[in-house]
C-alpha positions as CSV (number, residue, x, y, z in Angstrom):
1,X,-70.2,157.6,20.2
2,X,-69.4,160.6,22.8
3,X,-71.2,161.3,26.0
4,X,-72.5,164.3,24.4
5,X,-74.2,162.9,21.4
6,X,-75.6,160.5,23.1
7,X,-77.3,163.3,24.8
8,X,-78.1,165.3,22.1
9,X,-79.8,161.9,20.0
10,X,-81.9,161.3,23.2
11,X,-83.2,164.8,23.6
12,X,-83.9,164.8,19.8
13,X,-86.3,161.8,20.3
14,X,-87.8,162.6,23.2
15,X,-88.8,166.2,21.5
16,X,-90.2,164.4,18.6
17,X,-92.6,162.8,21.0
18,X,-95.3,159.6,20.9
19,X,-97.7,162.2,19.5
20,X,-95.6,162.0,15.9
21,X,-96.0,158.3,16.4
22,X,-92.9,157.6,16.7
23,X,-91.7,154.6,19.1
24,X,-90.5,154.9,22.6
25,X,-87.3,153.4,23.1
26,X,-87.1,151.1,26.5
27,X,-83.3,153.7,26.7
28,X,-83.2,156.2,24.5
29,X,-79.8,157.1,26.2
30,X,-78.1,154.6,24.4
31,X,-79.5,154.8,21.0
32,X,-77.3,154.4,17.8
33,X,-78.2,155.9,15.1
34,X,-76.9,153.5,13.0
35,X,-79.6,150.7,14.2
36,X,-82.7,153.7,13.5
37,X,-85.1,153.0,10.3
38,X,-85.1,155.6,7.7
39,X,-87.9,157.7,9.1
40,X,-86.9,157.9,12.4
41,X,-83.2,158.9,11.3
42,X,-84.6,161.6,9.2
43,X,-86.9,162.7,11.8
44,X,-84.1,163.4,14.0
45,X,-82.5,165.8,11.1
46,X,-86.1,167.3,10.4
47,X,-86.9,167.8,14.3
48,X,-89.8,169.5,15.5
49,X,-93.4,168.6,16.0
50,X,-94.7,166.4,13.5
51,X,-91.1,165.0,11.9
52,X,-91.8,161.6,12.2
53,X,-95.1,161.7,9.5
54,X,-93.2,164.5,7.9
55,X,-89.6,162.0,7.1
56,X,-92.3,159.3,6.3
57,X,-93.8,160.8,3.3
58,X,-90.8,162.3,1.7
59,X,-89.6,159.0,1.8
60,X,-92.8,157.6,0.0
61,X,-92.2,160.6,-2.6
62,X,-88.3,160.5,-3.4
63,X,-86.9,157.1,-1.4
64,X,-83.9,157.4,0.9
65,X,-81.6,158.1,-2.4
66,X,-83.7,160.5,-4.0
67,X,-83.1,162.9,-1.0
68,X,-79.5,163.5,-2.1
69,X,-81.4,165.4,-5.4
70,X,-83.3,167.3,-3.2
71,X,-83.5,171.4,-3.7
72,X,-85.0,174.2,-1.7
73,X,-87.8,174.4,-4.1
74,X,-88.5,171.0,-3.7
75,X,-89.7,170.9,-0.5
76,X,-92.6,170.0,-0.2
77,X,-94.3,168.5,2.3
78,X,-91.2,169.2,4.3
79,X,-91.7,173.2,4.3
80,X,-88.4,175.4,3.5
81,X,-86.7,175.4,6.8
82,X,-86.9,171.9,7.1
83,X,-85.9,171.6,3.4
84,X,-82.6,173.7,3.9
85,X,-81.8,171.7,7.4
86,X,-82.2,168.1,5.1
87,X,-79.9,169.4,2.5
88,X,-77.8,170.9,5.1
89,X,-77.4,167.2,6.7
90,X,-76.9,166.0,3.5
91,X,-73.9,168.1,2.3
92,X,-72.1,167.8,5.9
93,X,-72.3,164.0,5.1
94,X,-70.9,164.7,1.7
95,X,-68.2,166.2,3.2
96,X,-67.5,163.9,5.9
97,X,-67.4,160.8,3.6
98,X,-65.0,162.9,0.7
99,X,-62.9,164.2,3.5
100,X,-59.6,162.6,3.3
101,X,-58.3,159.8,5.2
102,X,-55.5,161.1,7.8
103,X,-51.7,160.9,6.5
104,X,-50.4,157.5,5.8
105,X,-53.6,155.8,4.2
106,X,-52.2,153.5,1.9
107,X,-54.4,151.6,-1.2
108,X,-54.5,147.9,-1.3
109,X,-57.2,147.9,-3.9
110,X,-59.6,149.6,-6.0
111,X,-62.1,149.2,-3.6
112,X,-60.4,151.3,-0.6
113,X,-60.5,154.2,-3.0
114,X,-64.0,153.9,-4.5
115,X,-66.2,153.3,-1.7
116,X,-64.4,156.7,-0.2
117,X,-65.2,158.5,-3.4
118,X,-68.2,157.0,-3.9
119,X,-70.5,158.9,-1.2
120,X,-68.8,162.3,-2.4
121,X,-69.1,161.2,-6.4
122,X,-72.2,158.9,-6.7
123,X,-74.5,161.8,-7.2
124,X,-72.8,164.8,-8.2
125,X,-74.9,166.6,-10.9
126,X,-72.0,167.4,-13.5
127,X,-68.8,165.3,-14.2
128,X,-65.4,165.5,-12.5
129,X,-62.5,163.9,-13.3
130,X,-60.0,163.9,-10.3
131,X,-56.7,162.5,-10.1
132,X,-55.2,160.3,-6.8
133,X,-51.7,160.6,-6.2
134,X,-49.4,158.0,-4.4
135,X,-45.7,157.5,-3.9
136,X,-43.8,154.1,-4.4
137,X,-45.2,152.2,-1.1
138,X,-49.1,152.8,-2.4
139,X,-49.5,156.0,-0.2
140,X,-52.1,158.8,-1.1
141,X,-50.1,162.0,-1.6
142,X,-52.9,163.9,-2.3
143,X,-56.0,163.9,-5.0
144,X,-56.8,166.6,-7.5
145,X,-60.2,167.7,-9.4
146,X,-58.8,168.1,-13.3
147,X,-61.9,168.8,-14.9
148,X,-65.6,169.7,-13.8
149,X,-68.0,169.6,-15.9
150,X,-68.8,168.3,-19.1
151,X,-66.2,165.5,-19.9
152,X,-66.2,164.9,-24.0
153,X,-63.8,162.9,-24.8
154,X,-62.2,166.1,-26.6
155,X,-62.2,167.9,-23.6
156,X,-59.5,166.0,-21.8
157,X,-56.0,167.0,-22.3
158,X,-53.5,164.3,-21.0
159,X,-51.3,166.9,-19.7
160,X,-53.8,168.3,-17.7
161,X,-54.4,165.1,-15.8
162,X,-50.5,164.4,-15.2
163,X,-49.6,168.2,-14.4
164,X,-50.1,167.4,-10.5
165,X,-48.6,164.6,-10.5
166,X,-45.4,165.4,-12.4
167,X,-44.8,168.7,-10.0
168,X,-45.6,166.5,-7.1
169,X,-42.9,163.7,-8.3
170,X,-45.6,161.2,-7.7
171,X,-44.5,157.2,-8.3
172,X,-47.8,156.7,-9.8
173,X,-51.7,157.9,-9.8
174,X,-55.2,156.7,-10.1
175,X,-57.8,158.7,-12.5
176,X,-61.5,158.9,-11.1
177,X,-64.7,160.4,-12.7
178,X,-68.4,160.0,-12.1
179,X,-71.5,159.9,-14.9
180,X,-74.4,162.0,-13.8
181,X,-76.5,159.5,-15.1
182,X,-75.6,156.6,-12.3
183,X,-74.4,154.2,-14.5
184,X,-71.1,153.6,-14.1
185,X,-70.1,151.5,-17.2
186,X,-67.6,152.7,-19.3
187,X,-68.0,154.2,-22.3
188,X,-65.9,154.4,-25.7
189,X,-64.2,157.3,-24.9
190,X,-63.9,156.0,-21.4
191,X,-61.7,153.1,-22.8
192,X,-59.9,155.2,-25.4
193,X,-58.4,158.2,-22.3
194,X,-57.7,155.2,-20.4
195,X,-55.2,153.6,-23.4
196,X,-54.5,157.1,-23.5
197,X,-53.3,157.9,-19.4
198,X,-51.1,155.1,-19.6
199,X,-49.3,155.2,-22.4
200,X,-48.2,159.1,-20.9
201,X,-47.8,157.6,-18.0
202,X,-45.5,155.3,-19.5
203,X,-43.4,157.9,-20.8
204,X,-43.9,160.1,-18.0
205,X,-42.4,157.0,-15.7
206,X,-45.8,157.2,-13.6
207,X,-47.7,154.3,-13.5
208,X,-51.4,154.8,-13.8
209,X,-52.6,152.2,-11.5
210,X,-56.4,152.2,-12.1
211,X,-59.4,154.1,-13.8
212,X,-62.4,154.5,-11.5
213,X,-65.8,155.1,-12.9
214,X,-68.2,156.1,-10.3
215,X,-72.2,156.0,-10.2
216,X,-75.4,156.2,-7.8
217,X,-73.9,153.0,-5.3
218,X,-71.4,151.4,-8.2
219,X,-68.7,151.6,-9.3
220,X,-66.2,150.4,-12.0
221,X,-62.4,149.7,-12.2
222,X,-61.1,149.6,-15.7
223,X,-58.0,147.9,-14.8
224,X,-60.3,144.9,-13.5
225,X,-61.5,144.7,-16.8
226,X,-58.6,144.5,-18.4
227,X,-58.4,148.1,-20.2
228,X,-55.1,148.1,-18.4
């Protein structure tokens, strides 16, 4: 962690003060976020007088998951500002977790793709299918949302999902999507696109490597359970 945001997470816990009954740290100076409870983590997103009692009964109402399904009009006891702030935290993280890794990041198995995906998937409210490209050492080439929305089993044309990946001459691909519901076992039609995606992929001469089904913290790979 930088100088700076050292600075920045001991000013934001100094401001919170004993008053919210919030510990003192012996050195707030060198203070890690990542070794902070829930409350006081949030209560250094919420800021302001009061944050401390204020993170700890949002987290009695919704739980440290349930904030992700937060909306403006849910704010309560938080107030509005502090509402928009929360969900402003919690997109940025979003983002920073889905952001892709920096040229060269090669996948070794399922797992280095679907814990990335999984913070930027796990709780999206609709469905979206996206497709991972790689070339013939294993190397992403880039990733594509296909579909967003709802996902019948109709709605999925296999030409759609491979369009990306024939202009981009890619060696061979991985297929991701997420249910809403958190549950990320595979359905029927789950197991019949899969058959599906690689038999085009067969005769498009690109491998389909894997079909990741994501949900709230789990995920699936078809290809571990043998639909490939």
């Amino acid at each position: 962690m930088s100088a700076l945001l050292r600075a920045v997470d001991a000013a934001a816990i100094t401001s919170s003060g004993p008053a919210d009954g919030a510990r003192a740290p012996a050195s707030p100076a060198r203070l890690e976020p990542a070794a902070l409870p829930d409350d006081e983590l949030l209560a250094l997103v919420l800021g302001g007088a009061g944050a401390r009692a204020a993170a700890r009964a949002i987290l009695d109402e919704v739980g440290i998951a349930g904030l992700a399904q937060l909306c403006v009009s849910d704010g309560r006891p938080l107030g509005r500002t502090r509402t928009v702030r929360l969900l402003a935290a919690a997109e940025l993280g979003r983002r920073v977790a889905g952001a892709w890794p920096p040229p060269g990041w090669r996948i070794r198995s399922p797992a280095d793709l679907a814990e990335r995906l999984l913070p930027a998937m796990g709780h999206l409210e609709r469905e979206e299918l996206r497709s991972v490209l790689l070339n013939t050492k294993n190397v992403v080439t880039g990733m594509v949302i296909v579909y967003a929305g709802n996902l019948a089993g109709s709605s999925v044309r296999i030409g759609e999902v491979f369009r990306d990946a024939v202009r981009r001459q890619a060696a061979s691909m991985v297929v991701v999507h997420n249910h809403p519901s958190g549950d990320p076992s595979p359905s029927a039609e789950d197991l019949r696109i899969t058959r599906e995606l690689a038999e085009a992929g067969r005769l498009l001469d690109i491998d389909l490597l894997d079909h990741l089904v994501i949900g709230h913290g789990r995920w699936v790979s078809l290809r571990a359970l043998g639909a490939l």
